[in-house]
mmCIF file of the N, C-alpha and C atoms, coordinates in Angstrom:
data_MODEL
# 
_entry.id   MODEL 
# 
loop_
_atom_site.group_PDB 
_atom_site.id 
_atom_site.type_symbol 
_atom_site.label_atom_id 
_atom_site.label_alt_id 
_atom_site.label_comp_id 
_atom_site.label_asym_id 
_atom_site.label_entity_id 
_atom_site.label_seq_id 
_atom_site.pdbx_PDB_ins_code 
_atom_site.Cartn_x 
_atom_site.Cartn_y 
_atom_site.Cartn_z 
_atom_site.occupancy 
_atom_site.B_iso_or_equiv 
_atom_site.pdbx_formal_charge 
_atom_site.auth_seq_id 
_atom_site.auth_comp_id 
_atom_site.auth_asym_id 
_atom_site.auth_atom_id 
_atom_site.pdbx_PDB_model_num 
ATOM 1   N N  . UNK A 1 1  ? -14.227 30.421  -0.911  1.00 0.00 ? 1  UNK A N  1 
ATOM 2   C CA . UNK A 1 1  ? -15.298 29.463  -0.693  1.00 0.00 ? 1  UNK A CA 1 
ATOM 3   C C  . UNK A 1 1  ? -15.154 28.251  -1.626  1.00 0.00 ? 1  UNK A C  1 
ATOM 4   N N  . UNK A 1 2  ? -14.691 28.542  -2.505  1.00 0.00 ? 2  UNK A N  1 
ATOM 5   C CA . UNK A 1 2  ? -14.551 27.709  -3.866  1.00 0.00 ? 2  UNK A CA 1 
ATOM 6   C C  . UNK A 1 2  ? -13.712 26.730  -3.565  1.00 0.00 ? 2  UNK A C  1 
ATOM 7   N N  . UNK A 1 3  ? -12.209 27.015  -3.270  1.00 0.00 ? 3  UNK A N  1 
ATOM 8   C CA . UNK A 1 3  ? -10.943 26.172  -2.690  1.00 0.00 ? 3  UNK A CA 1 
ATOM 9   C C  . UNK A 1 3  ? -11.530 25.187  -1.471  1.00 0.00 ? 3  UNK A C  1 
ATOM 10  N N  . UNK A 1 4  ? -12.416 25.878  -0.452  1.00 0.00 ? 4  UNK A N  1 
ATOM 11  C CA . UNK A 1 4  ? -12.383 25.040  0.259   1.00 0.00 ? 4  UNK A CA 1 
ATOM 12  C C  . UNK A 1 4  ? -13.609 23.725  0.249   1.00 0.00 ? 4  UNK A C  1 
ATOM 13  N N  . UNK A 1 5  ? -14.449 24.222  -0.645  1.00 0.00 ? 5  UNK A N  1 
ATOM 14  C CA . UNK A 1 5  ? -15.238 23.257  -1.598  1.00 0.00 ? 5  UNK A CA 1 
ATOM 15  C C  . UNK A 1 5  ? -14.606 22.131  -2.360  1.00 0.00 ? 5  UNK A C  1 
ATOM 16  N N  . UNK A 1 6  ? -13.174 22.642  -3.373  1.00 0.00 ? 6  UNK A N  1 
ATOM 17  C CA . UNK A 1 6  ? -12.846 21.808  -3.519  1.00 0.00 ? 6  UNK A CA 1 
ATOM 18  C C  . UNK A 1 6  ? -11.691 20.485  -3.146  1.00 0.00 ? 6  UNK A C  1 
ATOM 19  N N  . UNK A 1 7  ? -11.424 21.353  -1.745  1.00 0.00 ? 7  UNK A N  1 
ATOM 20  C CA . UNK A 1 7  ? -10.658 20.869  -0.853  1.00 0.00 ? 7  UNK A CA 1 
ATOM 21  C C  . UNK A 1 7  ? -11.374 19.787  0.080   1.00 0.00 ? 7  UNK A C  1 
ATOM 22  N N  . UNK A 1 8  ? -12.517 19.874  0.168   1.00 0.00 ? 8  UNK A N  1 
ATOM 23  C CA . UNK A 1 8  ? -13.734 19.092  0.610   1.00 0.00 ? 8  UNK A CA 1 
ATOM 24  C C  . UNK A 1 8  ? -13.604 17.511  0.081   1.00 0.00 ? 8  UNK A C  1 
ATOM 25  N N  . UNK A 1 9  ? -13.950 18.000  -1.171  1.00 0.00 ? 9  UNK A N  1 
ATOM 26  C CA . UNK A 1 9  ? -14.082 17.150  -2.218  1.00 0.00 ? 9  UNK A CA 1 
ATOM 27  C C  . UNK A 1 9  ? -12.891 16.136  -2.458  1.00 0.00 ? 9  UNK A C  1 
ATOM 28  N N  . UNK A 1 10 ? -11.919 16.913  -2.322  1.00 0.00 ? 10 UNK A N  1 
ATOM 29  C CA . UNK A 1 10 ? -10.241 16.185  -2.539  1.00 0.00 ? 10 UNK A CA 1 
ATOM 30  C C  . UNK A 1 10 ? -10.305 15.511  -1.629  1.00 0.00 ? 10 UNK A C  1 
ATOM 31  N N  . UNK A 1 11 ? -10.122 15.810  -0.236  1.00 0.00 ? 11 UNK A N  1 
ATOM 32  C CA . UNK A 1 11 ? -10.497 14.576  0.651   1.00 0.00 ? 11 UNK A CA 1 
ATOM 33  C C  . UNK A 1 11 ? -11.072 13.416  0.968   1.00 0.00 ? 11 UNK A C  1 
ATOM 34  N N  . UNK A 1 12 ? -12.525 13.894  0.571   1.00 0.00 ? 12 UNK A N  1 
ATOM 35  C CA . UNK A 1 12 ? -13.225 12.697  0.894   1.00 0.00 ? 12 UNK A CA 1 
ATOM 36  C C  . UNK A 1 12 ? -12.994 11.742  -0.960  1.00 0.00 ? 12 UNK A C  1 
ATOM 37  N N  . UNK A 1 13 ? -12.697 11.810  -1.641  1.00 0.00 ? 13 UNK A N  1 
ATOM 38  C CA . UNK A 1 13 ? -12.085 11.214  -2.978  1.00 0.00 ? 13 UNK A CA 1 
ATOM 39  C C  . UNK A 1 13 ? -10.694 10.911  -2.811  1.00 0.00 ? 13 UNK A C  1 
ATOM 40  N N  . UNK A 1 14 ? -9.713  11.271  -1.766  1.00 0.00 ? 14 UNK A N  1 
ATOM 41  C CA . UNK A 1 14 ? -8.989  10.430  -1.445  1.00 0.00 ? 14 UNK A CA 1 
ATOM 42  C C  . UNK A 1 14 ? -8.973  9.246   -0.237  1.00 0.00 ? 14 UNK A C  1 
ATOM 43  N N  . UNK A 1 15 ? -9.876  9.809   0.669   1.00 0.00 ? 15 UNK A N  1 
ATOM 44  C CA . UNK A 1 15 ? -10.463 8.328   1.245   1.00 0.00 ? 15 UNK A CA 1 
ATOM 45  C C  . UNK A 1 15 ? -10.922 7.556   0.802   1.00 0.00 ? 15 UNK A C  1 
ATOM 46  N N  . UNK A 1 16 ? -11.970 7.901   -0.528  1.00 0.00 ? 16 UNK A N  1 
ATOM 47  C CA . UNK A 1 16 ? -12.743 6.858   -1.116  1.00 0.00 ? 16 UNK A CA 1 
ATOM 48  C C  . UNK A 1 16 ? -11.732 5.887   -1.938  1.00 0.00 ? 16 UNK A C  1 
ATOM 49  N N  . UNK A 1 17 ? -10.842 6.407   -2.446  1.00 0.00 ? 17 UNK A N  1 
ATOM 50  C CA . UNK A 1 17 ? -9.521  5.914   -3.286  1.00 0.00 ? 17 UNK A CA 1 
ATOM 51  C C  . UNK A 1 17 ? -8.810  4.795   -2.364  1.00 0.00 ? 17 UNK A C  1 
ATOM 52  N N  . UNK A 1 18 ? -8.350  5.090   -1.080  1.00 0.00 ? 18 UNK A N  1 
ATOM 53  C CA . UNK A 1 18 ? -7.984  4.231   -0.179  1.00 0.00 ? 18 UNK A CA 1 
ATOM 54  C C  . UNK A 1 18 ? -8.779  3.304   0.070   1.00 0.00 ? 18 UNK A C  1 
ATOM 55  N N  . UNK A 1 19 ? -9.988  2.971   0.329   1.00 0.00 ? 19 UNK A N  1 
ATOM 56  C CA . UNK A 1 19 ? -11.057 2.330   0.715   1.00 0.00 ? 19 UNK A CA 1 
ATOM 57  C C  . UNK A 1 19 ? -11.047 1.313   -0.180  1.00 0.00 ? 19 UNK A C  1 
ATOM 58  N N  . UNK A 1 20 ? -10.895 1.793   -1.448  1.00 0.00 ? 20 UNK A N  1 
ATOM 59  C CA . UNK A 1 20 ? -11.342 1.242   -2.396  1.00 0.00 ? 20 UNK A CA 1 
ATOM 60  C C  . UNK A 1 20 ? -10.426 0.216   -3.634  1.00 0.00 ? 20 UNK A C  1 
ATOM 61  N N  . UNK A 1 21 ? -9.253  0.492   -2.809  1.00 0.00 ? 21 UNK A N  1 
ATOM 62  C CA . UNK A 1 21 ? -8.130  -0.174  -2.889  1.00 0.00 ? 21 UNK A CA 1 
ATOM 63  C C  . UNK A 1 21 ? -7.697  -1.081  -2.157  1.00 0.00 ? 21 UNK A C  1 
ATOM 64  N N  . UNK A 1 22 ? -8.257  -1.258  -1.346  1.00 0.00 ? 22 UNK A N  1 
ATOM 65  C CA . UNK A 1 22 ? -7.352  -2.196  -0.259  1.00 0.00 ? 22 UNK A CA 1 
ATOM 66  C C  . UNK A 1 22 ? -8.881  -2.715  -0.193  1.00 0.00 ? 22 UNK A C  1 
ATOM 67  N N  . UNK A 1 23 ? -9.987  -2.447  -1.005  1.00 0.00 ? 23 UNK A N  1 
ATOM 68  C CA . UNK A 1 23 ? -10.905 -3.849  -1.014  1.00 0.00 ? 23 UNK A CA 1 
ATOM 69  C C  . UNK A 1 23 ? -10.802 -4.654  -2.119  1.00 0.00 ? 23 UNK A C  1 
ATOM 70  N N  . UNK A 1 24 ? -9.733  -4.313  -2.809  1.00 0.00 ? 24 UNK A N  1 
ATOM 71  C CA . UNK A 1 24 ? -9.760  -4.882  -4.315  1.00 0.00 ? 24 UNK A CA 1 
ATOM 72  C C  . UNK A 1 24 ? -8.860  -6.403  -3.805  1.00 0.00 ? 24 UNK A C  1 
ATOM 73  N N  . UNK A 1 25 ? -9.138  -7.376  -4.525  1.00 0.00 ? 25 UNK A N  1 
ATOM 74  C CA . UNK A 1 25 ? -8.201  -8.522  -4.409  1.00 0.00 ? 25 UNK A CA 1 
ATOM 75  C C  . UNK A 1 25 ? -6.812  -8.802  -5.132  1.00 0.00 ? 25 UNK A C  1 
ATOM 76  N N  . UNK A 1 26 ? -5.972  -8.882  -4.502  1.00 0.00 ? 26 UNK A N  1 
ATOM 77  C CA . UNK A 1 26 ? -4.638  -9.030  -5.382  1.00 0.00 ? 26 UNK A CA 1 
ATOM 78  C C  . UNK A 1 26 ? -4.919  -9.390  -6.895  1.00 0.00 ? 26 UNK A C  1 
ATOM 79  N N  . UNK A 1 27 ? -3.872  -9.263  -7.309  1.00 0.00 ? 27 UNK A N  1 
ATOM 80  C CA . UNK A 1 27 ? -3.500  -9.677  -8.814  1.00 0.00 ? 27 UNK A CA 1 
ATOM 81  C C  . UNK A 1 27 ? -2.667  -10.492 -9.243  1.00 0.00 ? 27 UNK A C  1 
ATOM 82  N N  . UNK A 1 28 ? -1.969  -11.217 -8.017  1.00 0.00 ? 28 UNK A N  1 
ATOM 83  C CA . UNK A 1 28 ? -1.359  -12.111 -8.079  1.00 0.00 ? 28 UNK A CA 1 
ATOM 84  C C  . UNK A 1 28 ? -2.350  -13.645 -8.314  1.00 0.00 ? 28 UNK A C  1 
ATOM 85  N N  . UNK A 1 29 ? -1.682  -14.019 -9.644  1.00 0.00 ? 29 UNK A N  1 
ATOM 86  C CA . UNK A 1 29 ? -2.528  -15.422 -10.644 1.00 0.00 ? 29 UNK A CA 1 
ATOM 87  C C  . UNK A 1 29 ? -1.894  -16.853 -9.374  1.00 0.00 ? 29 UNK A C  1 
ATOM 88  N N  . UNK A 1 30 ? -0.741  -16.912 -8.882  1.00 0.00 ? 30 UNK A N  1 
ATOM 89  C CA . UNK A 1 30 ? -0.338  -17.839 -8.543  1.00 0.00 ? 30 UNK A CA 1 
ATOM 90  C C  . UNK A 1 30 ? -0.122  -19.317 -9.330  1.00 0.00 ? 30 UNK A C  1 
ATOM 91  N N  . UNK A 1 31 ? -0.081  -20.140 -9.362  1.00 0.00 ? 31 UNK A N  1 
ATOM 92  C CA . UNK A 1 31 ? -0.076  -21.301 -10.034 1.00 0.00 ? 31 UNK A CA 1 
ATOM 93  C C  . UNK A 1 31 ? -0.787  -21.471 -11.345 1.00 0.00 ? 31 UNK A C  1 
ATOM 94  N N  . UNK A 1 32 ? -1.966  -21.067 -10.872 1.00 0.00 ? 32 UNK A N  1 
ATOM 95  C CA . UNK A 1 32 ? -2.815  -21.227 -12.167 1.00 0.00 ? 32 UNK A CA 1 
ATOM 96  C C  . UNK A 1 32 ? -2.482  -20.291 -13.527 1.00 0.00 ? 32 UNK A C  1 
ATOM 97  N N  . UNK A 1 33 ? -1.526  -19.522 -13.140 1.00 0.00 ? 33 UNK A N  1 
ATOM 98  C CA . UNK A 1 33 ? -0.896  -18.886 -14.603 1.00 0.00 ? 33 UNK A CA 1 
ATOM 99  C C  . UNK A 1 33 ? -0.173  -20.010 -15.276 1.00 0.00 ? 33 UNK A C  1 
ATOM 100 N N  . UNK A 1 34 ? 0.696   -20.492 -14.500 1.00 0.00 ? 34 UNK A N  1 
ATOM 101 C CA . UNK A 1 34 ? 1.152   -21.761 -14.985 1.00 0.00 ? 34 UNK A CA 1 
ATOM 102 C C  . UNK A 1 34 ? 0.408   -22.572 -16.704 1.00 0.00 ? 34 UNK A C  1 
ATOM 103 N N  . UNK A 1 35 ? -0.595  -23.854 -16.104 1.00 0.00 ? 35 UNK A N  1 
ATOM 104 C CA . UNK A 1 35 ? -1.358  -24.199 -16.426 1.00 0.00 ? 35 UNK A CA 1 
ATOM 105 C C  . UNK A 1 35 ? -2.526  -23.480 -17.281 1.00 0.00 ? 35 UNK A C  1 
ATOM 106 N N  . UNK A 1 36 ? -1.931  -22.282 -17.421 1.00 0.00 ? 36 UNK A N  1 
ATOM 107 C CA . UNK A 1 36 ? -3.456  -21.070 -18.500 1.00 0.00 ? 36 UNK A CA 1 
ATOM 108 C C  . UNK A 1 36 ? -4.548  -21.288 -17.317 1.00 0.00 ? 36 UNK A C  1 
ATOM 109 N N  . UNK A 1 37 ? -4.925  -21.618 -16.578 1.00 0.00 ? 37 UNK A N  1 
ATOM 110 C CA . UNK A 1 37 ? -5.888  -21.355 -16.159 1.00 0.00 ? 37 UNK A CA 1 
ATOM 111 C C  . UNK A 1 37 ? -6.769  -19.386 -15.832 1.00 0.00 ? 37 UNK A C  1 
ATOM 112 N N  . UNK A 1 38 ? -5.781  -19.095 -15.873 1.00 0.00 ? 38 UNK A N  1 
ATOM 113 C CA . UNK A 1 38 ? -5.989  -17.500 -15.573 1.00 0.00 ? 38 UNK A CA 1 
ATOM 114 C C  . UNK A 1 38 ? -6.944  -16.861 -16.712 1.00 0.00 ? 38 UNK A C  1 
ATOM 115 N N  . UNK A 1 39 ? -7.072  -17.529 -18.162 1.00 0.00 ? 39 UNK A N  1 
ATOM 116 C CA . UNK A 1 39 ? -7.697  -17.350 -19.111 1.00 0.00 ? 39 UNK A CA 1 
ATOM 117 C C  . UNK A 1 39 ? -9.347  -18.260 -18.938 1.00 0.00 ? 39 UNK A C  1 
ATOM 118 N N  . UNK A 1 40 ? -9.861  -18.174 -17.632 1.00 0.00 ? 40 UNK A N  1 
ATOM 119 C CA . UNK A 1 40 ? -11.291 -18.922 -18.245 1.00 0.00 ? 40 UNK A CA 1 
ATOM 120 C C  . UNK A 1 40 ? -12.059 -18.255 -18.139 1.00 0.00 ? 40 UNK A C  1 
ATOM 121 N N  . UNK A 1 41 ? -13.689 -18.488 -17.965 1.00 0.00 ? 41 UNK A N  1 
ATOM 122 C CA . UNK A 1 41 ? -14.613 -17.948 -18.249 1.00 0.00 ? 41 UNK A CA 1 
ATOM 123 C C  . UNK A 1 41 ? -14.821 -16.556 -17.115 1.00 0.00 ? 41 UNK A C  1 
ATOM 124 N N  . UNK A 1 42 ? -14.386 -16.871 -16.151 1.00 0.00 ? 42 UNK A N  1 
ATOM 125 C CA . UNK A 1 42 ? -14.362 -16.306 -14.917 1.00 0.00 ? 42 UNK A CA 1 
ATOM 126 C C  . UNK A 1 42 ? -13.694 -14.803 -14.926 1.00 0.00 ? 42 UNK A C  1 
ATOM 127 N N  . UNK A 1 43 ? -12.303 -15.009 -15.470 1.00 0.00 ? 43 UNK A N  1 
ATOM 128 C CA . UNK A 1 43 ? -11.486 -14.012 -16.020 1.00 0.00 ? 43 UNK A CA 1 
ATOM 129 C C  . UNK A 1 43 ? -11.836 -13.313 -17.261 1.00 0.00 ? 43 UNK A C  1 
ATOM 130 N N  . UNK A 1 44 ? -12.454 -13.741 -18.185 1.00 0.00 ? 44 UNK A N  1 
ATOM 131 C CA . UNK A 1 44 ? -12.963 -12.889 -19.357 1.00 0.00 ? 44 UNK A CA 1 
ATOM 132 C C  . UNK A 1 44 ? -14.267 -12.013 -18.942 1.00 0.00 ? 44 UNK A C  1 
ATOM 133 N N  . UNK A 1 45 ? -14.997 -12.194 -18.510 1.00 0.00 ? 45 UNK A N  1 
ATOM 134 C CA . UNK A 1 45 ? -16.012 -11.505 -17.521 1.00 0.00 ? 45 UNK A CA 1 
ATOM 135 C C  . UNK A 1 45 ? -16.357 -10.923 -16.433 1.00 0.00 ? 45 UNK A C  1 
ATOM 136 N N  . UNK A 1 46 ? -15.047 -10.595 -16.348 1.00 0.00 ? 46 UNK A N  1 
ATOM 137 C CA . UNK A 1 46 ? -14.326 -10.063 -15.023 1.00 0.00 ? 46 UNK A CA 1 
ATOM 138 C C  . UNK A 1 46 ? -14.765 -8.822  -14.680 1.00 0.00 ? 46 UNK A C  1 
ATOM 139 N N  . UNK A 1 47 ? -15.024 -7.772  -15.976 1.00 0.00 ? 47 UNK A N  1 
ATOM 140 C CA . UNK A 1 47 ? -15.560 -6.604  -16.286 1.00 0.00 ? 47 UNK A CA 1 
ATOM 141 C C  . UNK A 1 47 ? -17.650 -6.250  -15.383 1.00 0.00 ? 47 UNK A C  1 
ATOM 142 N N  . UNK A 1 48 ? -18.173 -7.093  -15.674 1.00 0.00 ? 48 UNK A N  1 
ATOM 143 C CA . UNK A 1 48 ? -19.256 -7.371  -15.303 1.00 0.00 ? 48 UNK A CA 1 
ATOM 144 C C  . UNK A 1 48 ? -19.200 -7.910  -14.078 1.00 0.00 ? 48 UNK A C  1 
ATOM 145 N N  . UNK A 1 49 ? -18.102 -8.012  -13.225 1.00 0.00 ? 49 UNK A N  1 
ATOM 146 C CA . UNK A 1 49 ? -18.709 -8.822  -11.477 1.00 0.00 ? 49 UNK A CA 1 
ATOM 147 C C  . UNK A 1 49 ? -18.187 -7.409  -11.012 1.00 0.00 ? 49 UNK A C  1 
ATOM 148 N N  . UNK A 1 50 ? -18.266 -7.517  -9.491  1.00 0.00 ? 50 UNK A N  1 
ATOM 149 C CA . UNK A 1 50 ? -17.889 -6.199  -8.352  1.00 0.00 ? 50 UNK A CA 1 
ATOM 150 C C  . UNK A 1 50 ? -16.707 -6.276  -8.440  1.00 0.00 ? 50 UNK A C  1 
ATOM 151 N N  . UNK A 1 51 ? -15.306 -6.953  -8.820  1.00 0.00 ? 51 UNK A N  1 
ATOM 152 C CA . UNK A 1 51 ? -13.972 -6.618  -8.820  1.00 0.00 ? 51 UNK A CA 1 
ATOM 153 C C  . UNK A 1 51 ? -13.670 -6.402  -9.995  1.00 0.00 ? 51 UNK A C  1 
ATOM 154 N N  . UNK A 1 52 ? -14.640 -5.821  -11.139 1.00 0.00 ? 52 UNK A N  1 
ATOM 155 C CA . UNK A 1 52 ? -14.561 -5.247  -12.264 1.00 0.00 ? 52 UNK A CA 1 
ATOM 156 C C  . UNK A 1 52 ? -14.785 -4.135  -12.432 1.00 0.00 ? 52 UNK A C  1 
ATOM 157 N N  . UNK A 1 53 ? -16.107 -3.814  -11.548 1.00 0.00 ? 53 UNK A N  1 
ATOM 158 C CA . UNK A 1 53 ? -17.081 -2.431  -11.515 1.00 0.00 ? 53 UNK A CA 1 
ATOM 159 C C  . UNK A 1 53 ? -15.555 -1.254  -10.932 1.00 0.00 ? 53 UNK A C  1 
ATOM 160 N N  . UNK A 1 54 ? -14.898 -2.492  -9.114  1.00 0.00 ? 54 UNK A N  1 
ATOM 161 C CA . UNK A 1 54 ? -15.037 -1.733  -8.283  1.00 0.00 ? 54 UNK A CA 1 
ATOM 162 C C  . UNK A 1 54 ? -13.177 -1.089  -9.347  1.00 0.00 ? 54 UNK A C  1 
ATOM 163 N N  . UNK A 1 55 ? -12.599 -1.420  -10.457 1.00 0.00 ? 55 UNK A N  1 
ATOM 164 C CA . UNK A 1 55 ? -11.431 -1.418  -10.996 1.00 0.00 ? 55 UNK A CA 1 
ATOM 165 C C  . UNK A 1 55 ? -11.920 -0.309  -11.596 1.00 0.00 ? 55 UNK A C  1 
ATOM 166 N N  . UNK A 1 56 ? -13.077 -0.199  -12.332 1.00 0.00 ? 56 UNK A N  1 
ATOM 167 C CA . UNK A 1 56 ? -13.624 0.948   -13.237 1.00 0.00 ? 56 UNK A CA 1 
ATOM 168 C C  . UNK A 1 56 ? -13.694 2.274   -12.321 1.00 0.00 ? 56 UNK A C  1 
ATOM 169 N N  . UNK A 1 57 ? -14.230 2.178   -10.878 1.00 0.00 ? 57 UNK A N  1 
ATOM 170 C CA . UNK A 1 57 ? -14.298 3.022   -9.777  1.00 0.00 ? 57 UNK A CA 1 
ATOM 171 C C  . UNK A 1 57 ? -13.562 3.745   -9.560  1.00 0.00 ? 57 UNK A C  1 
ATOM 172 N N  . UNK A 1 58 ? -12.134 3.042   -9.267  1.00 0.00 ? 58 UNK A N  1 
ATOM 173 C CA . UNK A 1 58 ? -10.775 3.088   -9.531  1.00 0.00 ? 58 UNK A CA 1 
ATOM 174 C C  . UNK A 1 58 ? -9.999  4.435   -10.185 1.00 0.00 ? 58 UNK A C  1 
ATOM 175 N N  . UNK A 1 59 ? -10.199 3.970   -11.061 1.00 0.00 ? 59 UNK A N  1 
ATOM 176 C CA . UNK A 1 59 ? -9.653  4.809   -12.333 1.00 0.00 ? 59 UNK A CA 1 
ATOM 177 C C  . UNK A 1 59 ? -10.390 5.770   -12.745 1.00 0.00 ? 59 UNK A C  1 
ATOM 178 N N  . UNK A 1 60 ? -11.925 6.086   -12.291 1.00 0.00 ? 60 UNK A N  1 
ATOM 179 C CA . UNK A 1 60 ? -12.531 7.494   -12.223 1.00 0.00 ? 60 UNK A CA 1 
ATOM 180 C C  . UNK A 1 60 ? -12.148 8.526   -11.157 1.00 0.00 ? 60 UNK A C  1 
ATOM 181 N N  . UNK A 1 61 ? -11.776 7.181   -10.180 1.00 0.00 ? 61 UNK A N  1 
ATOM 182 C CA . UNK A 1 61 ? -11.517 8.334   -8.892  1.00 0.00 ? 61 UNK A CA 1 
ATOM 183 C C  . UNK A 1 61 ? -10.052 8.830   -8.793  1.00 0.00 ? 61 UNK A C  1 
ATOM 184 N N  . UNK A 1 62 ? -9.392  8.053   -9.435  1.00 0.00 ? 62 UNK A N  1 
ATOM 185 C CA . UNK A 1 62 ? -7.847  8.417   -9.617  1.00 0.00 ? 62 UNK A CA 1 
ATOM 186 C C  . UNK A 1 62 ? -8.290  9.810   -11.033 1.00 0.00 ? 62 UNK A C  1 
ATOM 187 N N  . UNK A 1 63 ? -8.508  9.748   -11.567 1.00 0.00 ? 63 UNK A N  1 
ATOM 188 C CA . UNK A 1 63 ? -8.465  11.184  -12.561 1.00 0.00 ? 63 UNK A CA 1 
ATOM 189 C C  . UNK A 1 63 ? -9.010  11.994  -11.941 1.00 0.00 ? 63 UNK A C  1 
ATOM 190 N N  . UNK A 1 64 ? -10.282 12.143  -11.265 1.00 0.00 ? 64 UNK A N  1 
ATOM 191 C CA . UNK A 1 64 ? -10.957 12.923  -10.197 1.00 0.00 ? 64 UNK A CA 1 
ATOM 192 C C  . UNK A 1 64 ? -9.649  13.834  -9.186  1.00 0.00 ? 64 UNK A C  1 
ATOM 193 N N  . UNK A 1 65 ? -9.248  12.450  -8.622  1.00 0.00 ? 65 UNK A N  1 
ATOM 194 C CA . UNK A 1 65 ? -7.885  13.029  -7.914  1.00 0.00 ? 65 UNK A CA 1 
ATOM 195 C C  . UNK A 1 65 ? -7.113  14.083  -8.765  1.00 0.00 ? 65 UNK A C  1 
ATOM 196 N N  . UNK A 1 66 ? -6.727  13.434  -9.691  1.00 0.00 ? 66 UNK A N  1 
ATOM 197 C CA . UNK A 1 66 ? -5.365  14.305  -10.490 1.00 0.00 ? 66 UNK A CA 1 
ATOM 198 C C  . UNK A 1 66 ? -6.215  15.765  -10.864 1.00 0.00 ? 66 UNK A C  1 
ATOM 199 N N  . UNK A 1 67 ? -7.614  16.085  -11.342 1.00 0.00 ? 67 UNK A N  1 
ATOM 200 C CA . UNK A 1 67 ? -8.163  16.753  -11.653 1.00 0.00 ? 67 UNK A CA 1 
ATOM 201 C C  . UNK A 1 67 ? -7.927  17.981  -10.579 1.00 0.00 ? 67 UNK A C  1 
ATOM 202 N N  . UNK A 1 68 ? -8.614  17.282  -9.226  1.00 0.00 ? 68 UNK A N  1 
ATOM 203 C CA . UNK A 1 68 ? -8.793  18.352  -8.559  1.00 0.00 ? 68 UNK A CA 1 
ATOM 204 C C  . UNK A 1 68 ? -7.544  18.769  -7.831  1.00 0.00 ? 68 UNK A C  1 
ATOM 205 N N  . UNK A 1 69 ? -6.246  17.770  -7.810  1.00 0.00 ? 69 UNK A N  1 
ATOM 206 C CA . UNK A 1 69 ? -5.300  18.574  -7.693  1.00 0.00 ? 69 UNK A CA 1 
ATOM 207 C C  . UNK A 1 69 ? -4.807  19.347  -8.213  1.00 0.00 ? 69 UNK A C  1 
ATOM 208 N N  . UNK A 1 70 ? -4.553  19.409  -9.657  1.00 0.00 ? 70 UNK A N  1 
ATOM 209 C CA . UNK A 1 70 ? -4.574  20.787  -10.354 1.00 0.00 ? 70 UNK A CA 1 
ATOM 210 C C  . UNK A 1 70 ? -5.269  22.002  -10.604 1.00 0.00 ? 70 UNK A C  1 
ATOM 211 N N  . UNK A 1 71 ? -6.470  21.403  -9.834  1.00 0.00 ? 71 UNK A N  1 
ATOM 212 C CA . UNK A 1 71 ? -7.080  22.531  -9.833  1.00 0.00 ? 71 UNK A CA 1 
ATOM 213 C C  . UNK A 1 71 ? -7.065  23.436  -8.467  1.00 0.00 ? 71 UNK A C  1 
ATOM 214 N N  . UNK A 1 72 ? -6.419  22.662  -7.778  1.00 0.00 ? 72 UNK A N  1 
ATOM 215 C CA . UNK A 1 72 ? -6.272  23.124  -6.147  1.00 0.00 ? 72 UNK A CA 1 
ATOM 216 C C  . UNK A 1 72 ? -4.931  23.916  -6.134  1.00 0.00 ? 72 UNK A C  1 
ATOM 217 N N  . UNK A 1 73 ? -4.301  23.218  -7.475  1.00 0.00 ? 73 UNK A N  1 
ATOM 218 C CA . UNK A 1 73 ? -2.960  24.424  -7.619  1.00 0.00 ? 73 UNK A CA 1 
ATOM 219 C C  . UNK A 1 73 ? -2.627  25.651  -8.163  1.00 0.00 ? 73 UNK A C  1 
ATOM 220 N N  . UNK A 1 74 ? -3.893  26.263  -8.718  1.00 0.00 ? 74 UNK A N  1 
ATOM 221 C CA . UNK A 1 74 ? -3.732  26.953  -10.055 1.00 0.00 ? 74 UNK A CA 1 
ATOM 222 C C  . UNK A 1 74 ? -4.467  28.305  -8.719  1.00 0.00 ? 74 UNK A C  1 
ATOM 223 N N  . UNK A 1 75 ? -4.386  28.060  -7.391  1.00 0.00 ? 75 UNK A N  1 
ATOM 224 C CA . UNK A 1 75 ? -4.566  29.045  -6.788  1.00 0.00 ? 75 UNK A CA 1 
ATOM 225 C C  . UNK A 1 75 ? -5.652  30.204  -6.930  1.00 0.00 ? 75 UNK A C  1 
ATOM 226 N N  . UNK A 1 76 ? -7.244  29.737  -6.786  1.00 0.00 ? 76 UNK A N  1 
ATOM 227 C CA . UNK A 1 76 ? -8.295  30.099  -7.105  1.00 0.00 ? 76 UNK A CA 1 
ATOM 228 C C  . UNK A 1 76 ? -8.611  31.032  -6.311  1.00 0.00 ? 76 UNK A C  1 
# 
């Protein structure tokens, strides 16, 4: 019951992972690396808008992942 609970879980946290990636906006600076522009106010506060939050999202749901795959391996 347990496995397939957390087999549940693995799934829908790897859709959310997909989803949630391909809403993120490139990282490509283009030109404005050039010129420093990539350093203004916009970019230092980057943390605080939705393509900051959704980066933090990210990287909970990626350990989530790795989590429950090991735990999906250890054959419960």
């Amino acid at each position: 019951m347990l496995r397939i609970l957390l087999t549940i879980v693995f799934v829908i946290a790897c859709v959310a992972m997909t989803v949630i990636v391909l809403m993120q906006e490139g990282k490509s600076s283009g030109l404005g690396a050039l010129s420093g522009a990539a350093e203004s106010h916009w970019a230092k506060n980057k943390g605080r808008t939705l393509e900051g939050n959704m980066e933090k999202i990210t990287k909970i749901i990626a350990v989530l992942i790795f989590v429950l795959a090991l735990a999906l391996n250890l054959n419960i």
